[in-house]
C-alpha positions in Angstrom: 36.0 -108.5 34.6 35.0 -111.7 36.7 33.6 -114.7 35.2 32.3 -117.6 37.1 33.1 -120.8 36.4 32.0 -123.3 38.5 29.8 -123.2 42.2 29.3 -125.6 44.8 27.5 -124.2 47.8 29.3 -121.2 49.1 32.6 -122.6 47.0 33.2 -121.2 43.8 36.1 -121.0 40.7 36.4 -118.4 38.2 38.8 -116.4 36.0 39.3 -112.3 36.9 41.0 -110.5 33.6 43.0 -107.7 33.9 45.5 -105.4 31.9 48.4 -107.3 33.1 46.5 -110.8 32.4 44.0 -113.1 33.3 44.0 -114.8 37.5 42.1 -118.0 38.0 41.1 -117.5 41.4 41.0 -119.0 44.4 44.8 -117.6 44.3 47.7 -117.1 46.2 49.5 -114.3 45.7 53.2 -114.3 46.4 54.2 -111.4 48.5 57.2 -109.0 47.4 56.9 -106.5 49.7 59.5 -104.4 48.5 59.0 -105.4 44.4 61.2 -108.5 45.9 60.4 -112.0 46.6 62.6 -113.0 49.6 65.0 -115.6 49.3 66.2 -117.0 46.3 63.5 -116.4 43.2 63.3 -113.8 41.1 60.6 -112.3 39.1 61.6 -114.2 36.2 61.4 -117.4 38.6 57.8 -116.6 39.1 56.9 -116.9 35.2 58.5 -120.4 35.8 56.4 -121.5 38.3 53.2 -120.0 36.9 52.2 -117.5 39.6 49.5 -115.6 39.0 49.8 -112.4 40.9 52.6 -110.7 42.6 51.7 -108.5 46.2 53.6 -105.4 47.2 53.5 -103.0 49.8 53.0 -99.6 49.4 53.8 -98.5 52.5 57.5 -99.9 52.5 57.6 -98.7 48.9 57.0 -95.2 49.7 59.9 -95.3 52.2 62.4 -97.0 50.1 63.4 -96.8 47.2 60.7 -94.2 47.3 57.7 -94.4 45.0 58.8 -91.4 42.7 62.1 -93.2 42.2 59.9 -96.4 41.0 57.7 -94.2 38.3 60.7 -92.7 37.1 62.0 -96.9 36.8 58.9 -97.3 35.0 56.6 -98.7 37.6 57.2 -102.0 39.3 56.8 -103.9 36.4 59.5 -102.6 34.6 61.3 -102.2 37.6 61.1 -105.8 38.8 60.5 -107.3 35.0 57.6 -109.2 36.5 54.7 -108.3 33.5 52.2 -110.1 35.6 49.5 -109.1 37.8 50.6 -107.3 40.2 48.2 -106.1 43.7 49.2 -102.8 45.8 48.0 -103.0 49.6 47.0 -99.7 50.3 49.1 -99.2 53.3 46.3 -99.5 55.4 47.8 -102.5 57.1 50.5 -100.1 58.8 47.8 -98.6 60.7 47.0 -101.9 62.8 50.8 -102.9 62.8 52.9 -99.6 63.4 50.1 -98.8 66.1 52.5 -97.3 68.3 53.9 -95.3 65.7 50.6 -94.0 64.3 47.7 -91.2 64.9 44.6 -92.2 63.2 42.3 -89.4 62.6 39.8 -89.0 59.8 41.8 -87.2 57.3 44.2 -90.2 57.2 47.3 -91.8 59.5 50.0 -89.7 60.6 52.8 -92.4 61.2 56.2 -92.1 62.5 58.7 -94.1 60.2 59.8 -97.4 61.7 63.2 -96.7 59.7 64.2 -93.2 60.9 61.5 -92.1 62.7 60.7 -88.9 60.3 56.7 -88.1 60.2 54.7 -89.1 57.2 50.7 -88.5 56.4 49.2 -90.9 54.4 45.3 -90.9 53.6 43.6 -92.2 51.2 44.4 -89.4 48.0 48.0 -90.1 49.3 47.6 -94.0 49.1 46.5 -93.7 45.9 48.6 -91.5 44.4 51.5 -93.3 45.8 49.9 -97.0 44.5 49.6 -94.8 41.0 53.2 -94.2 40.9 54.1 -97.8 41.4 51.4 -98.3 38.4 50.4 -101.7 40.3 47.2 -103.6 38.3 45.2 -103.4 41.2 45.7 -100.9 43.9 43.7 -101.2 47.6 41.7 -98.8 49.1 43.2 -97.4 52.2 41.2 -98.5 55.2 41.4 -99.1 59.0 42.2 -102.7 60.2 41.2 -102.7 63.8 42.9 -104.9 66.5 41.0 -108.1 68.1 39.0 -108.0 69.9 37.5 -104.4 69.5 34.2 -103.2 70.5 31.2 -103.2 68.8 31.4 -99.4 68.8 35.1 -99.0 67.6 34.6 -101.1 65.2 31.2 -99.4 63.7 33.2 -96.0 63.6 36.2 -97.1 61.9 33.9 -99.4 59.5 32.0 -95.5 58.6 35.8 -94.2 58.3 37.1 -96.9 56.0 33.9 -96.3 53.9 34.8 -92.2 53.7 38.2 -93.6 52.7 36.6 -95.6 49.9 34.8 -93.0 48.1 37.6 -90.4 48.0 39.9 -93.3 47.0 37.3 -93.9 44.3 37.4 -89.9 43.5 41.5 -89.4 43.4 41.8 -92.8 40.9 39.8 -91.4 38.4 41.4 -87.9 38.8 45.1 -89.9 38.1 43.7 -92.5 35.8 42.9 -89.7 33.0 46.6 -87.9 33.8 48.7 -87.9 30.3 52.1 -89.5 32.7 50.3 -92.1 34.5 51.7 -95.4 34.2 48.8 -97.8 33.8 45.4 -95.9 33.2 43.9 -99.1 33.5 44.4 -99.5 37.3 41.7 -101.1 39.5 40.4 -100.2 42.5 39.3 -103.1 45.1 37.6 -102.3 48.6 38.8 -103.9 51.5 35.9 -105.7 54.1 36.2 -104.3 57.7 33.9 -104.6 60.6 35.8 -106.9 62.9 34.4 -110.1 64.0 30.4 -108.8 63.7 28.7 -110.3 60.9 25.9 -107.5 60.6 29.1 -104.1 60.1 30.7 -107.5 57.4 28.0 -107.4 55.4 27.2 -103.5 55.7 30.4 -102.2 54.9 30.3 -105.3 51.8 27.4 -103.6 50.3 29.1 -99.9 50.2 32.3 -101.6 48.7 29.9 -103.1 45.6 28.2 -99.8 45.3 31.0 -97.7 45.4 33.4 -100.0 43.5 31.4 -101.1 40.6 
């Protein structure tokens, strides 16, 4: 639940609560992409420091240790001993990065593994049910981020195919929320804005992501 706190012009302040806790947001989410932050803190350093919300990858995740591994740890909270917020990408980031390791087509990503090369399918039931496992507080909806520039064009499609994404996102999280072993029944869904650098696809694709995620 979001509650606003304060506005100035297009500035605002206000508290999101969650499962795992409350987030005063704007805030910046330190990254553990593999349930680890690099260098020298630890999850328990984070308490310390009062961060708000821990970032993991699910991608990376799914590779190694493997997200079955992590559900059968627990999840990543038990696994890391970070009972914090804690925010799932949804993988979709590995499209635009592993581009030369990927074929996008509109059931989902066929990529080939940057660590041993072996093919892997992830779409968005996948995403989720791999961001379920890790039993994350908020898990992302896969999507498509293009490159820049793109055309108007590309950019229009993969806004449409991001959308699809969404709602069978939406579909398989409610089909795994209500599952007797799932590790946090509780876990949010948040829809990622696409549409490149046009405002008009922006603001679109913004009003499917309120409708479909209310």
């Amino acid at each position: 639940m979001y509650k606003l706190i304060k506005q100035e012009g297009r500035a605002r302040r206000g508290t999101f609560t969650t499962v795992h806790g409350a987030v005063e947001m704007p805030a910046f989410m330190n990254v553990a992409t593999c349930g680890a932050i690099k260098g020298a803190l630890s999850a328990y350093d984070l308490k310390d420091i009062k961060t708000q919300v821990m970032l993991s990858n699910t991608y990376h995740l799914h590779l190694r240790p493997g997200d079955e591994i992590v559900k059968k740890l627990g999840g990543l909270h038990k696994m890391t001993g970070w009972d914090g917020v804690i925010l799932t990408d949804s993988g979709g980031f590995q499209v635009f990065s592993l581009a030369k390791l990927n074929n996008i087509k509109e059931e989902g990503v066929i990529f080939n593994s940057h660590i041993d090369g072996r093919r892997i399918f992830m779409g968005p039931e996948e995403s989720m049910q791999i961001q379920s496992n890790l039993g994350s507080t908020i898990a992302m909806a896969f999507d498509e981020c293009v490159e820049n520039p793109a055309t108007y064009e590309y950019a229009k499609a993969s806004v449409r195919r991001t959308t699809n994404w969404l709602h069978r996102c939406k579909a398989e999280m409610d089909r795994l929320n209500a599952l007797e072993d799932t590790i946090n029944p509780d876990q949010m869904l948040f829809g990622i804005n696409q549409g490149a650098t046009f405002p008009d696809l922006r603001i679109d694709h913004m009003k499917e992501i309120s409708t479909a995620t209310p």
